[in-house]
VEXDRENDO-842162 format. One record per residue (C-alpha): x, y, z; residue in three letters. Coordinates in pm, 1 decimal, padded with zeros to 6 digits, always signed. Layout:
# residues N
@px=X	py=Y	pz=Z	r=ALA $
...
***
This chain:
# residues 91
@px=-00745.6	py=-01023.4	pz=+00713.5	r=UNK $
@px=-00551.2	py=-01103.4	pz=+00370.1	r=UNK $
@px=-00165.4	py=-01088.2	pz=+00396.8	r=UNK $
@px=-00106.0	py=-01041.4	pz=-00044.8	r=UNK $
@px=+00168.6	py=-01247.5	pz=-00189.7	r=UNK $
@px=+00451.7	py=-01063.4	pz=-00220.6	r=UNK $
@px=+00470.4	py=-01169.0	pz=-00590.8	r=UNK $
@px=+00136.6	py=-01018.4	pz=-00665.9	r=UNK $
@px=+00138.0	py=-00664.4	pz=-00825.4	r=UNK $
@px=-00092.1	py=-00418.8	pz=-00658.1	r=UNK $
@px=-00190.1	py=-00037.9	pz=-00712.5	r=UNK $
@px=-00358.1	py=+00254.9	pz=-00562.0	r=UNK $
@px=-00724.5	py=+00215.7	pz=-00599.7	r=UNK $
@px=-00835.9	py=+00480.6	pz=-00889.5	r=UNK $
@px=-01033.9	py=+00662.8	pz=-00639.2	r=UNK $
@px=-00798.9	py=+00701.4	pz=-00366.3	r=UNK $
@px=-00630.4	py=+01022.7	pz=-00308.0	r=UNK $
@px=-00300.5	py=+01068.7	pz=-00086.9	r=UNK $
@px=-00229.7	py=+01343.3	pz=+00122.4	r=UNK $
@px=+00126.2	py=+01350.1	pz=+00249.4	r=UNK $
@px=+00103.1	py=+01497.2	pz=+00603.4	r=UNK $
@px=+00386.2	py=+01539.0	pz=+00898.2	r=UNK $
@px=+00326.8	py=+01222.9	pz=+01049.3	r=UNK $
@px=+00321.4	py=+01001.0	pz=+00726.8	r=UNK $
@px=-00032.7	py=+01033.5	pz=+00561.8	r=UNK $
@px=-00457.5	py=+01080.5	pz=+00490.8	r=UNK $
@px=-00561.4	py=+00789.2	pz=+00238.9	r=UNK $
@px=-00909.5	py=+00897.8	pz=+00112.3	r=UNK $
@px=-01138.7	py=+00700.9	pz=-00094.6	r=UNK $
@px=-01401.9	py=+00892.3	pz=-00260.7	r=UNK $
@px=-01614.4	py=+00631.8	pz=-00370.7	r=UNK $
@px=-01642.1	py=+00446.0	pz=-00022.6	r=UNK $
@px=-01571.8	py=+00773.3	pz=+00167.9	r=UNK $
@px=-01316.8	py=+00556.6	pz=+00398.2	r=UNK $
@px=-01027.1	py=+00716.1	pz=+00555.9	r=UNK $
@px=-00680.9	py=+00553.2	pz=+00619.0	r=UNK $
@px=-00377.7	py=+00677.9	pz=+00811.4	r=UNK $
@px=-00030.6	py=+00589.4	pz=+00765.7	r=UNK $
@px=+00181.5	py=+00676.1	pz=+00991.1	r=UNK $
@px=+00500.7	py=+00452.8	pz=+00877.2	r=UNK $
@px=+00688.3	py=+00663.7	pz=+00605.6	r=UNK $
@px=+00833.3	py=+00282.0	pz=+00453.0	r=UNK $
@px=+00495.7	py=+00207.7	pz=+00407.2	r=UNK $
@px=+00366.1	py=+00505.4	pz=+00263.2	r=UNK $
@px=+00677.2	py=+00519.6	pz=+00015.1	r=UNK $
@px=+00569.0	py=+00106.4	pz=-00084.5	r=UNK $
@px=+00217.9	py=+00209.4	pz=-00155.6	r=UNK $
@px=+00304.2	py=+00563.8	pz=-00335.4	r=UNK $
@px=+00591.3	py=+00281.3	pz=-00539.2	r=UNK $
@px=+00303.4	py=+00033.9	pz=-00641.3	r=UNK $
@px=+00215.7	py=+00134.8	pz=-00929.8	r=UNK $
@px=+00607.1	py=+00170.5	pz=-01078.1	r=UNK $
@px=+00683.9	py=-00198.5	pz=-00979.9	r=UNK $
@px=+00611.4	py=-00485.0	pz=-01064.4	r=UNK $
@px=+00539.0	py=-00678.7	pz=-00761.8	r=UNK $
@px=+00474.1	py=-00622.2	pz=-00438.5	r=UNK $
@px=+00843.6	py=-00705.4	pz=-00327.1	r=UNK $
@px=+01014.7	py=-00487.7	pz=-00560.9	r=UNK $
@px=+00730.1	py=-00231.9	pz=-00412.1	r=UNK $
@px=+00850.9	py=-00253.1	pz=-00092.5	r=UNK $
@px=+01241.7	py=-00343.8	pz=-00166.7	r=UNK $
@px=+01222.7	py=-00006.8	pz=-00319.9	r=UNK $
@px=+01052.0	py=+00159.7	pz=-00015.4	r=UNK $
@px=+01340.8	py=+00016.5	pz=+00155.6	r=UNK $
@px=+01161.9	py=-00291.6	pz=+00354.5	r=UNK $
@px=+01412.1	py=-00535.1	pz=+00426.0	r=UNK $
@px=+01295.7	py=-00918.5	pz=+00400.0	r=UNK $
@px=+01281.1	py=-00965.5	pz=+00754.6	r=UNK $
@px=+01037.3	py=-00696.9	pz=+00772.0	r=UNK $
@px=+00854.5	py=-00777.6	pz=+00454.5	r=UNK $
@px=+00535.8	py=-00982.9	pz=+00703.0	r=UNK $
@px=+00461.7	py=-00681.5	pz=+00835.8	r=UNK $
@px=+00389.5	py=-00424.5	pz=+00549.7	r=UNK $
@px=+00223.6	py=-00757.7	pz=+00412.8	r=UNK $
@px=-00017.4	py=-00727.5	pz=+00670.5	r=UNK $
@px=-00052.1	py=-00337.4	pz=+00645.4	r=UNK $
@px=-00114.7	py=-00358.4	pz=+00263.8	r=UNK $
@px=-00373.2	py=-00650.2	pz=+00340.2	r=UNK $
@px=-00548.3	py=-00419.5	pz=+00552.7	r=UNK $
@px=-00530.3	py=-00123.8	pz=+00282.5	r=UNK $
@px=-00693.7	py=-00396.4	pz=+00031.0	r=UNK $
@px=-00996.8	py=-00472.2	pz=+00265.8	r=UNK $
@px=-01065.6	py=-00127.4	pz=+00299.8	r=UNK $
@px=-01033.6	py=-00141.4	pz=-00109.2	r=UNK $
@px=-00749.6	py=+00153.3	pz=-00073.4	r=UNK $
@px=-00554.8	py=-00058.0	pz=-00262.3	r=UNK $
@px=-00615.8	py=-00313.3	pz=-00518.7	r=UNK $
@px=-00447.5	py=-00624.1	pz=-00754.5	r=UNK $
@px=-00341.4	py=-00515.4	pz=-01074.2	r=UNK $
@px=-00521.9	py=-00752.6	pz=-01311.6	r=UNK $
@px=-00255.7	py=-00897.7	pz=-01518.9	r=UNK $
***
């Protein structure tokens, strides 16, 4: 598994839909036809942020991730890039 550096900038993957549900939310990718869950709301609010910041830090400082926490979502956003739900912004 990849844990992205937190100075990295990432965003949704063009072909990923979110569905905000009760529990947190459906990630869909329509090109692999994966499906992801998320059921942390911090997490879901980091990855719906990604795109409006401009690193993965401020991503998650903004989602409300405190740095103590930070290894965590690290490794929940690594998994989101293997399944290609998410992907590095090319600079």
């Amino acid at each position: 598994m990849t844990t992205p550096p937190l100075d990295s900038a990432w965003d949704l993957h063009p072909q990923v839909s979110v569905r905000p549900e009760p529990f947190g939310a459906l990630l869909y990718h329509f090109g692999t036809r994966k499906l992801s869950f998320l059921k942390d709301r911090a997490l879901l609010a980091a990855v719906e942020g990604l795109a409006g910041s401009a690193t993965l830090r401020d991503a998650f400082s903004r989602a409300g991730i405190g740095d103590a926490d930070m290894p965590r979502y690290q490794l929940a956003l690594g998994t989101l890039a293997v399944s290609q739900m998410v992907i590095e912004r090319q600079q």
